[in-house]
N, C-alpha and C positions, 0 to 999 in steps of 0.2 A: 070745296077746297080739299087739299090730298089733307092736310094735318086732321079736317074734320071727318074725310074717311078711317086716317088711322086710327083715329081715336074711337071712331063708331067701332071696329073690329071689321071693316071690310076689306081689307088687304092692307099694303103694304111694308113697308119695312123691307131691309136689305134680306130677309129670307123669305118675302112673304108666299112667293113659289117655289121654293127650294131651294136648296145651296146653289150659288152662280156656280158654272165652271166654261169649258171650252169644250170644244171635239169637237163640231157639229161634221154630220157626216154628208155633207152635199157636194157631189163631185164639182161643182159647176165653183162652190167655195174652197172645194179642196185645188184646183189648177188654176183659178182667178180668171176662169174664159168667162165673157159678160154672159149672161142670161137674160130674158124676158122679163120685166117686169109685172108683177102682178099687184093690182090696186092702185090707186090712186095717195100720194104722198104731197104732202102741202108744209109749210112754217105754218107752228101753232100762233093765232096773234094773240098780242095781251088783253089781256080783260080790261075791264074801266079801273077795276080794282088792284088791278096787276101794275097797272101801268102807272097808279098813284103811289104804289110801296116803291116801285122803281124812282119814280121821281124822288121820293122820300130819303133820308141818310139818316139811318140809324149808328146806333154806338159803335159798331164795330165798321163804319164804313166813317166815323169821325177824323178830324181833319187834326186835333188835337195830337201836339207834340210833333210835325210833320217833317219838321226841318230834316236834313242830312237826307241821306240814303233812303227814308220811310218817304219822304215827298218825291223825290224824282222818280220813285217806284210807281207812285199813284198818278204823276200826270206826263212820264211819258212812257212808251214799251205798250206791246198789247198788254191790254186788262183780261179781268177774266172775264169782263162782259163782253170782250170782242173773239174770247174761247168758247162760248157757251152758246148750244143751236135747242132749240125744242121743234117739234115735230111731228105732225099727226096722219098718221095710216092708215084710210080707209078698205077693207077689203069686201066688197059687195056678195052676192051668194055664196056667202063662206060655207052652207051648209052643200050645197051641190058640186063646190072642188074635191075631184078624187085625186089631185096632185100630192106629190108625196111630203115638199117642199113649195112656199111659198114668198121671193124675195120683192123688196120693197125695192123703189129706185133708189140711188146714190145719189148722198146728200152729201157736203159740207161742212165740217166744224173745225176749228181751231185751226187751219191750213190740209187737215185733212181729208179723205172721203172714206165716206163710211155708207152701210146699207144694213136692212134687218131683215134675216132670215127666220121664216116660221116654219113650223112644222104641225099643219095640222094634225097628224096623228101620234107626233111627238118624235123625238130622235132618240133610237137605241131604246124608248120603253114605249110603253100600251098605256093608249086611254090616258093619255099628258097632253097639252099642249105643248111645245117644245119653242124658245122665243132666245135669237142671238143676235149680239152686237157684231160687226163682223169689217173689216180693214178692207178696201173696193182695191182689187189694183195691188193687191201686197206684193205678190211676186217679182212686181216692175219696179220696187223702190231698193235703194240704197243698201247694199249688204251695211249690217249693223243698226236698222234702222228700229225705235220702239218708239210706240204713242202712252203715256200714261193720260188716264181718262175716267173719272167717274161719271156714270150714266144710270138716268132711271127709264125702267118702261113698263107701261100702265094699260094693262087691257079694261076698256072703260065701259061702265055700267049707266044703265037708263038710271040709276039712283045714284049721284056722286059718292055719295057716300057708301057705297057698297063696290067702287072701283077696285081693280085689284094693280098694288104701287111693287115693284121691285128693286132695290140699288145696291150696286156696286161699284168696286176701287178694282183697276188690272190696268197693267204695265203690256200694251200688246208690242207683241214682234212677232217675226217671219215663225215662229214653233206655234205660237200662241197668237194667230191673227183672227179670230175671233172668241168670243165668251159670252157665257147666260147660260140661262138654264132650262136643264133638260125635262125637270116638271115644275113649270111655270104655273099652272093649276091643271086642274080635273076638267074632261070634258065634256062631263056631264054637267058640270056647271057653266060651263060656257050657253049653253042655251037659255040659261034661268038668267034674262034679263041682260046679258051683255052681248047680246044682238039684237040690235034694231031695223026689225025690216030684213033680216038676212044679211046685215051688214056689220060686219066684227072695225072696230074701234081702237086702235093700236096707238099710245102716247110714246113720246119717246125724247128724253130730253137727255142730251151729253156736254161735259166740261171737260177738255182738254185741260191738263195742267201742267205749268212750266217751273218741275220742284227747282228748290233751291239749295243743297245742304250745306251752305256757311250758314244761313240765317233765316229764323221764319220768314214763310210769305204767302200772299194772298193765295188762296186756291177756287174759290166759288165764286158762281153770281151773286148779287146779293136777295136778288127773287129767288135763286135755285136756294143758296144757303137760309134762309124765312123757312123755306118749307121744310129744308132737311132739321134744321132746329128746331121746330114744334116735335119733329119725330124721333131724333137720337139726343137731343138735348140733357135728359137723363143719363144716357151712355157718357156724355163726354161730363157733364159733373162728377161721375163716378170717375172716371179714371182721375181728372184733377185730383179731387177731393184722395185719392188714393196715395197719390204722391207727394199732397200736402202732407197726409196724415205720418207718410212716412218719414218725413224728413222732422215735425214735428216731432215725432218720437226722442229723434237722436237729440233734439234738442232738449228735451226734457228730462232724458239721460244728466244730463249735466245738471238738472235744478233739483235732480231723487237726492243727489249727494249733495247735503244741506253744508258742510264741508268746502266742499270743492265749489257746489255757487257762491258762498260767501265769498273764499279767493277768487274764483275770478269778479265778483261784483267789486272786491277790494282792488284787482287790478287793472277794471275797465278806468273804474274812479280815479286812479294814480297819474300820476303825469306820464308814465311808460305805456300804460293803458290805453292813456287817450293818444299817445305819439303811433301806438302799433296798429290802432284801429284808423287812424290818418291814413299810415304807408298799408292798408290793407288794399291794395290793389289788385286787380287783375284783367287780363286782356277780353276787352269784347267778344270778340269772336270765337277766343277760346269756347268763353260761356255761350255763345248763341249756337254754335257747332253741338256742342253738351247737349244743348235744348233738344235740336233739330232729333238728333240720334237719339236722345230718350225716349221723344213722343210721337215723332212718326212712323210710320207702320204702312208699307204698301199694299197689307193685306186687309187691312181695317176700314172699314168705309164711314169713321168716325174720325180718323185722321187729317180730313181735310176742315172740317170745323174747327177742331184741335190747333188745328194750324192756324186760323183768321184767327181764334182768339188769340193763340200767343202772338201775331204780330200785332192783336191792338193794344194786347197787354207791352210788348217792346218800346213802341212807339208812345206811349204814355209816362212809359219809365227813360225815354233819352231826351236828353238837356240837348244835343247838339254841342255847338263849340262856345258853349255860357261857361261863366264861372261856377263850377258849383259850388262854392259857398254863396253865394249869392241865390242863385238857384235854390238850395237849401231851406233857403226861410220863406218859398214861395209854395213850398212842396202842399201837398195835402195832408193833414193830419193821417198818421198812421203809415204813411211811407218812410221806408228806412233806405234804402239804398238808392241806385240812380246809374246808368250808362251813357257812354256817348259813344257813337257809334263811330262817329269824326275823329274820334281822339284815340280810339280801340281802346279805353279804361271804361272801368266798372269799379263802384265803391258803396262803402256803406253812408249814411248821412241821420244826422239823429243825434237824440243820445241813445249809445248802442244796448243799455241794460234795458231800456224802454225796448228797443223793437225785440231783444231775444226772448224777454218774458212775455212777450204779445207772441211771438211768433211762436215759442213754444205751449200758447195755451190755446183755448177754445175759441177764442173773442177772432179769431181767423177766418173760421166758418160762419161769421155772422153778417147777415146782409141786409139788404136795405128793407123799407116797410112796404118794398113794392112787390115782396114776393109774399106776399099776407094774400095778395088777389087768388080767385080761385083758377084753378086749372082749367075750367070750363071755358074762361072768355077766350078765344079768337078771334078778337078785334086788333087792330093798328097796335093800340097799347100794352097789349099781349104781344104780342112780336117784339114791339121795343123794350120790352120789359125782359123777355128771354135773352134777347142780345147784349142788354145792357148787364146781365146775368151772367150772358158767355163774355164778355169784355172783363168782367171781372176778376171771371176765374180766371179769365190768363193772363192781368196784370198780377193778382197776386202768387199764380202760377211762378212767372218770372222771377218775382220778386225775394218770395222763397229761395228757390236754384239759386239764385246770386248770395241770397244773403247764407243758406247754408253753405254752398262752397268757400265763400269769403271765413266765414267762421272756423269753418273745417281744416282750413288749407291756408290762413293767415292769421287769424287772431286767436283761436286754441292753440296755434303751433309756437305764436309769443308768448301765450298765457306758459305754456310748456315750459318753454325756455327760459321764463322770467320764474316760472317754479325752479325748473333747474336747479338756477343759477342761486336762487332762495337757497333751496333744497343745500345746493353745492355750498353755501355762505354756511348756514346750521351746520352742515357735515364736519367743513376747514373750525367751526368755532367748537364742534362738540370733539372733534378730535386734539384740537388745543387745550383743553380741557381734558379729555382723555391722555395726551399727552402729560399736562400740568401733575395729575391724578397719578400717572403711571410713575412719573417722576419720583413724586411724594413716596408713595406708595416703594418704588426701586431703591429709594435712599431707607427708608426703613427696614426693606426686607435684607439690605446690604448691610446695615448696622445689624439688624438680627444672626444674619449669616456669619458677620465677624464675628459675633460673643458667641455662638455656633461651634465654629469654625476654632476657635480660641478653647472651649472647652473641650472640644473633640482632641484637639490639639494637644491640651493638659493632659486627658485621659489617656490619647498615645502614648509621653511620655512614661506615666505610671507604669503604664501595659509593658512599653518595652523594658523597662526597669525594674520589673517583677521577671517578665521572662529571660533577661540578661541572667540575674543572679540564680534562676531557674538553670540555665542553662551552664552557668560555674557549677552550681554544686553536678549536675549532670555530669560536665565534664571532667570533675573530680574524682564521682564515682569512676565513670573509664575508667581514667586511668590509674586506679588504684586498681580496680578489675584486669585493666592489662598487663599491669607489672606483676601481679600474681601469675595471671598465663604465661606471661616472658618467662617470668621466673621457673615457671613448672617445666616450658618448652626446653628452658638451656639446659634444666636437670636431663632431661629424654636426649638432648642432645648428646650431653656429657654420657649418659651411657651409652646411649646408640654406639659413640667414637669408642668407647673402653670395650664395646663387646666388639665393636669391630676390628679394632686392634688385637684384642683377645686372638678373635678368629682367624688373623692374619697369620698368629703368632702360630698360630698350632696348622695352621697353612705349609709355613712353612717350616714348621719341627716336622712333619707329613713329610713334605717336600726330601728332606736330608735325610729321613730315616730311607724312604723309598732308595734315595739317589746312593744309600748305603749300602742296605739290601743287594741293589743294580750290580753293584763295585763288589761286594763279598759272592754274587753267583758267579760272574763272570771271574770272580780269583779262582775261584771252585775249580772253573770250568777250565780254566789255562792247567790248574795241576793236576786236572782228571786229563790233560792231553797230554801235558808233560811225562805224567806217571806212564800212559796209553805209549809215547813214543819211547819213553825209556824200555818198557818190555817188548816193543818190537827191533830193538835195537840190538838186545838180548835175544831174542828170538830167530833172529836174522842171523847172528854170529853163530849161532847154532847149527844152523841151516846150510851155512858158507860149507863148513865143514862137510856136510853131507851130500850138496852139490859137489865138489870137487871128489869124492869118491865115484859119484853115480857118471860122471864124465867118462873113466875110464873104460864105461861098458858099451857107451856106444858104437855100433858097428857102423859099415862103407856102404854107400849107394850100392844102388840093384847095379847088378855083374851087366846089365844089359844097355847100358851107356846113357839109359835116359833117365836124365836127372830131375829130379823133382823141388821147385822152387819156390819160394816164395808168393805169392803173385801181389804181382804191381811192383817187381824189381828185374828189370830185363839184361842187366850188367850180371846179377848175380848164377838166375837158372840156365842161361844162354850157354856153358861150356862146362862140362866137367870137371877136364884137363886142370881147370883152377885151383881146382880142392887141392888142399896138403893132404897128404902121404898121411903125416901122424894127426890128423883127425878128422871126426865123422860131419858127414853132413849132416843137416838136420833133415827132419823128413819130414816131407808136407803133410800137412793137415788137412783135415777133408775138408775144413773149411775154406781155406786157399784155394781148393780146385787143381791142389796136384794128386798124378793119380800113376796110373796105369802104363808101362811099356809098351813096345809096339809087336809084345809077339801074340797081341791078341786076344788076350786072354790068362796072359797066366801072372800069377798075384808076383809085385816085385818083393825085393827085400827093403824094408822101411828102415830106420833108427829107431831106436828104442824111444819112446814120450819118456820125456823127465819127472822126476817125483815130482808131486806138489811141495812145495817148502811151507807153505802158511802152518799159522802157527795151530790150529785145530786138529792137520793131519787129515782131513778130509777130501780126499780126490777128486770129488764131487764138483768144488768148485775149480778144477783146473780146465783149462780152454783154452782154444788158440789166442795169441793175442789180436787174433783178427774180429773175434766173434765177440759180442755183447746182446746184450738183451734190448738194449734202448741206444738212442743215441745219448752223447756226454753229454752231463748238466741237467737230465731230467731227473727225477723222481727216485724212477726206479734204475737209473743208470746210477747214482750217485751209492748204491753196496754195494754195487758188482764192481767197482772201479777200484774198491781197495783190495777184493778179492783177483782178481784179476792181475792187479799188480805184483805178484808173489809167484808169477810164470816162470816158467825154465830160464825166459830169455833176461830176467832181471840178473840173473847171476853171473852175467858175464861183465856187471859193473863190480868195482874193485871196492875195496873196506871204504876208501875217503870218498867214495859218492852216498853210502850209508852216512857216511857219520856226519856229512854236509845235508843231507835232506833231515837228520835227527834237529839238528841246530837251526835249519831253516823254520821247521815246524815249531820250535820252542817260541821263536821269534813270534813266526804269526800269531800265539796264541797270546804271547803278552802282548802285540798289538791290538789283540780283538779286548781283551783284560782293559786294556786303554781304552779304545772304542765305548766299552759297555762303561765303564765310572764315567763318561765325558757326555755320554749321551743323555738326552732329557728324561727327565720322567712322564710317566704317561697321560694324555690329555684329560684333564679336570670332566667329572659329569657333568653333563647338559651340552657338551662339543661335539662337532661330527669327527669321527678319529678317523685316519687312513686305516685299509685293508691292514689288517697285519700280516706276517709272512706265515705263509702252509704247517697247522702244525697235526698232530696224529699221522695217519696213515696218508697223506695226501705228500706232508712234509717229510725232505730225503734226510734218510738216516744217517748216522755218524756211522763214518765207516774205519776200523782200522785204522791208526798210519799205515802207510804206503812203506814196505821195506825194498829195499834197494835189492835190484833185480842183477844186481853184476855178477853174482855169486852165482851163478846157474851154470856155467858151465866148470869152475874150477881150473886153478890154475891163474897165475899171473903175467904169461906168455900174452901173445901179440892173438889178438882174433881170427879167426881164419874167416875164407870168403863167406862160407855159409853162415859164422856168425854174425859178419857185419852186417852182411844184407838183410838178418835179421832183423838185426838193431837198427836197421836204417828205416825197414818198415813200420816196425815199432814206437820209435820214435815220429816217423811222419802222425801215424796213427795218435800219439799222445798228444801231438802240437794241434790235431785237429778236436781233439778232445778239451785240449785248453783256450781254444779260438770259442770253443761255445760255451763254457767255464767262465770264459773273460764277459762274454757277452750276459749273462748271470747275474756275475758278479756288477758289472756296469748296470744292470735295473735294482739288485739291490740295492746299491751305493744310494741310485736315485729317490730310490724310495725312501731309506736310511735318512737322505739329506730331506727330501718332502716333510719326514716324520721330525727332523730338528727345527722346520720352521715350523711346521704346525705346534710344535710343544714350544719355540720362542712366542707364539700369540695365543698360547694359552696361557703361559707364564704373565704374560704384558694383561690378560685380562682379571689373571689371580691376583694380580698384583692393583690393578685397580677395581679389585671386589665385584666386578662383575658376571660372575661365572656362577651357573647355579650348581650348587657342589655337592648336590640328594638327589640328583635325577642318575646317576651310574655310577657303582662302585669300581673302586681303583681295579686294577690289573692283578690278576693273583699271581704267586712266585712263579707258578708253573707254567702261565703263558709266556712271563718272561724268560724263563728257562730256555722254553720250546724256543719264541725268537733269538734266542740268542744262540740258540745249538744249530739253526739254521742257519743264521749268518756265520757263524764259525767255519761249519764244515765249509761251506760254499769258500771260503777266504781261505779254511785249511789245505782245501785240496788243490785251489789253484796256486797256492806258494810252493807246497812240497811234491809237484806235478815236474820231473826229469822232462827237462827242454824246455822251461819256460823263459 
């Protein structure tokens, strides 16, 4: 038997020649063109003893629980006994093929064909036997097409029990149309005993399987699955047992917090309890999908065991379309839940605190007294003892999955919500309470805050009623403090005003004494002119006299007929013939430009020049009256202008032009006398003053009165031509001298009147105390003299100037 080889240590097991895999490198597998066969290929038959396990139905091929879906599975559709071919490979002088590859005919299984490729000297390695499962014909089938198939292959030994067994799980298709492995064993062992005769021995047994994943299902023979249980059996308790244990845990979880098991054991007991653990339902399929995808594995070559147990473990746990309450009380002790497949529900059934502390403790893993036999036996009851082993674990496999997800996902999630709601009831009554509490506790702290609030209250009042009468007496003081300042301030006032009236006062005693001053120089001044024209008046009458004697001497123009005139009088020079008999021409002056006869040279006879009349006697200043030094009105014109005036040709004005210029000049001088009392005084210090007028040597001197010039010739007769044309020119000459005299006088005036407003706004500023009166002293008598002798002469000589 293979299980009695495994266990001797002569091969098998899914790696007992190495990891399966794919590749094999045979052109003839690589493009699917048929090949030769080589060796002889037969159906292995069954034994006596093969054929009695077959007849046999062990537990996991049990009819128990069959109804729904698990019975029409078993008796119609192919089985897996009509998937499953065995097979044996004779190859005869295996030791004399130098072939590099060696394929078996095409055989049969599950609907499809298959062959096995060997490689006596191994594929891709050295010194391997090289053994593959391989798809006959792939390239001709149906794009999309895959075979899932576990298969074993046993290169067989003259000792059974030193055969060598290999198995594998592969999903083939067109990438991956064959699989095995590439050191199947050593081949140097190949001659120790597994060739008989030169004849190598090739087993070969495959299951086609038709997975299912909504819900377990069968996958093996029940002869192929015997043998693979004796061998992996271990493997798949292990994993059970793994997923038991896990789920165990979380259950256990819940019984560590002695707490939280009491509540939920208080809640299963409750009538809410046992209502949630009623409505804990949920859908078959969901759970058997769940199952399917936990524990199948296409790479596992445990997974098809895996599989027959959980569907005999399904099939044991579904009622079909019974009541389960009824159902219920038929169960087996130690069943807690139950499915129907018919009905797609799944539920718990029990009482449920019973199966969670069962299911969370040890008494899980405990089994029947038939696994006390030793490991040794490989008889009939050895077999049904492992199977009945493997039925077990995947009813309580199942049974677990359902009852933890049921707990997980419907009766912890009530327990939840019924804590909650607990939870949430404590919370609304400790906050009612909290409330009650706060209450209490708010009316107190409000009754404290009032007597609080009351006393704070009283003490304000105090506080501001100390500081009110704090602040009378403060205010008290002020103002007995300020009425002393008041009082200080109007004294300072009261002087301030008396020293400023004071100041005004003596402002204007200043003012009148000056404006006094002003008024006595300029009295001064009129009778130092009066006196000035009385003795030229006197001096003139003197003169009159001495003109009309010096008359008599003048002699007759030159004998030579040309006459000598004036110039700038064309009526006069132009004829001789005009002259009177009884008097002389006058004779020109070199200044005039009269000169010379026409005989060329020889000097004419002239007229005698007139004495000077003025009153020094000085000849010095006598001159034509054509000639001056400056023009009129300047500076230095203004002394030669009264000297000047005392020429010959004044004397031919009579006594009443004297005695009318004497009277004229009196006049002007009491107007200037007026003038200066009327005028203001001079602008207070700290003012910008106007220029004042030219005084020293810049300013034109007072000159003489002017004496009447009539008297120069003598006589009271009628004038002759050469006197008038004198006088004509003379006269023109004086009116142009009075045209610039006027003009003088018109910028004095101006100025005069400039100098009246500036002293009205310095009066208007002395007068409201604004004027700082330490920054320049007044005007001394002598500037005002000088101005005043200025404006005089200028106003003297333009009144008493003959032709105005």
């Amino acid at each position: 038997l293979r299980a009695a080889a495994a266990n001797a240590g002569g091969g098998g097991g899914g790696g007992g020649g190495g990891s399966a895999g794919g590749g094999s490198s045979s052109k003839a597998a690589a493009n699917g063109a048929p090949a030769a066969a080589d060796g002889t290929l037969s159906i292995t038959p069954d034994s006596p003893a093969d054929a009695e396990w077959r007849a046999r139905r062990g537990p996991l091929d049990s009819s128990e629980g069959g109804s729904g879906p698990w019975g029409e599975e078993d008796s119609t559709g192919l089985q897996p006994t009509d998937l499953y071919g065995k097979f044996t490979w004779k190859i005869e002088n295996f030791s004399e093929i130098s072939k590099r590859e060696l394929r078996s005919n095409v055989f049969e299984v599950g609907g499809y064909k298959w062959y096995i490729l060997v490689y006596p000297q191994g594929c891709d390695v050295h010194n391997h036997l090289s053994l593959f499962l391989c798809v006959a014909d792939y390239d001709k089938l149906l794009p999309g097409w895959s075979h899932f198939a576990q298969f074993t292959i046993a290169v067989v030994n003259k000792d059974p029990k030193k055969s060598k067994y290999s198995d594998t799980l592969h999903r083939f298709c067109k990438k991956e149309h064959d699989w095995g492995w590439k050191k199947f064993m050593e081949l140097s062992k190949v001659m120790e005993g597994f060739t008989v005769a030169d004849t190598l021995v090739i087993k070969a047994q495959v299951q086609v399987i038709h997975e299912k994943p909504a819900r377990p299902f069968r996958c093996l023979e029940p002869q192929y699955r015997r043998e693979l249980v004796r061998v992996y059996l271990t493997n798949v308790e292990g994993i059970c047992r793994r997923f038991l244990e896990e789920k165990r845990e979380g259950l256990a979880k819940v019984r560590e917090d002695a707490n939280k098991w009491a509540a939920m054991r208080d809640f299963l007991a409750s009538p809410a309890g046992k209502e949630a653990a009623q409505t804990a339902v949920e859908k078959a399929d969901v759970l058997l999908k769940g199952i399917v995808k936990r524990f199948f594995n296409e790479k596992e070559v445990t997974s098809t065991l895996v599989m027959d147990a959980l569907y005999c473990g399904c099939r044991a746990l579904d009622i079909g379309a019974q009541d389960p309450n009824v159902v219920a009380t038929t169960f087996k002790p130690g069943r807690s839940v139950w499915m129907s497949v018919a009905k797609n529900k799944s539920a718990m059934a029990g009482d449920l605190v019973t199966a969670f502390e069962r299911a969370s403790g040890n008494a899980l893993f405990d089994f029947d007294d038939e696994n006390a036999k030793g490991s040794e036996d490989f008889g009939a009851d050895a077999v049904e003892r492992d199977e009945r082993r493997l039925a077990e674990l995947g009813r309580r496999t199942i049974e677990m999955f359902v009852l933890s997800h049921l707990f997980g996902s419907k009766v912890e999630v009530a327990f939840a919500e019924a804590q909650a709601i607990k939870m949430q009831e404590a919370l609304i009554a400790e906050e009612e309470e909290a409330e009650r509490a706060a209450a209490e506790e708010s009316e107190a702290k409000k009754s404290k805050k009032a007597r609080q609030k009351q006393r704070k209250k009283d003490k304000k009042e105090a506080e501001e009623a100390e500081e009110a009468a704090k602040l009378a007496e403060e205010e008290a003081a002020r103002a007995a403090a300020q009425a002393i300042v008041d009082e200080k301030n109007a004294a300072e006032r009261r002087k301030r005003e008396q020293e400023e009236k004071e100041r005004r006062a003596r402002e204007a005693e200043e003012l009148e004494r000056r404006k006094a001053e002003m008024a006595a120089l300029a009295a001064a001044q009129a009778a130092a002119q009066a006196e000035a024209a009385a003795a030229a008046e006197e001096s003139e009458t003197s003169e009159e006299s001495d003109a009309s004697s010096a008359g008599s001497e003048m002699v007759s123009a030159n004998e030579g007929g040309s006459s000598g005139g004036v110039s700038g009088d064309d009526d006069v020079g132009s004829s001789p013939a005009n002259a009177s008999p009884s008097k002389q021409s006058v004779p020109s002056s070199p200044a005039t430009g009269g000169g010379g006869g026409d005989d060329g040279g020889k000097p004419s006879k002239t007229l005698p020049v007139p004495r000077p009349l003025n009153a020094g006697g000085n000849s010095s200043n006598a001159s034509s009256p054509l000639q001056g030094d400056s023009a009129p009105g300047t500076p230095a014109r203004s002394g030669s202008v009264a000297a000047n005036a005392n020429d010959g040709f004044e004397e031919a004005a009579g006594k009443k032009s004297k005695k009318a210029a004497a009277a004229e000049r009196a006049k002007a001088a009491e107007l200037l006398a007026k003038q200066a009392a009327e005028q203001p005084p001079p602008p207070s210090p700290g003012k910008k003053q106007l220029p004042s007028p030219r005084t020293g040597a810049d300013a034109p001197k007072a000159s003489k009165p002017e004496t009447d010039r009539g008297g120069a010739f003598g006589g009271d007769g009628a004038l002759t031509a050469v006197e008038a044309a004198a006088l004509r020119a003379h006269a023109s000459m004086l009116e142009q001298s009075l045209a610039e005299r006027s003009a003088e006088v018109t910028r004095l005036k101006r100025e005069l009147s400039q100098a009246h407003q500036s002293m009205a706004v310095m009066q208007a500023q002395v007068a409201a105390g604004s004027v700082d009166r330490t920054a320049t002293p007044p005007m001394s008598p002598a500037r005002v003299d000088s101005d005043l002798g200025d404006v005089g002469v200028g106003v003297g000589v333009g009144v008493g100037t003959r032709g105005a």
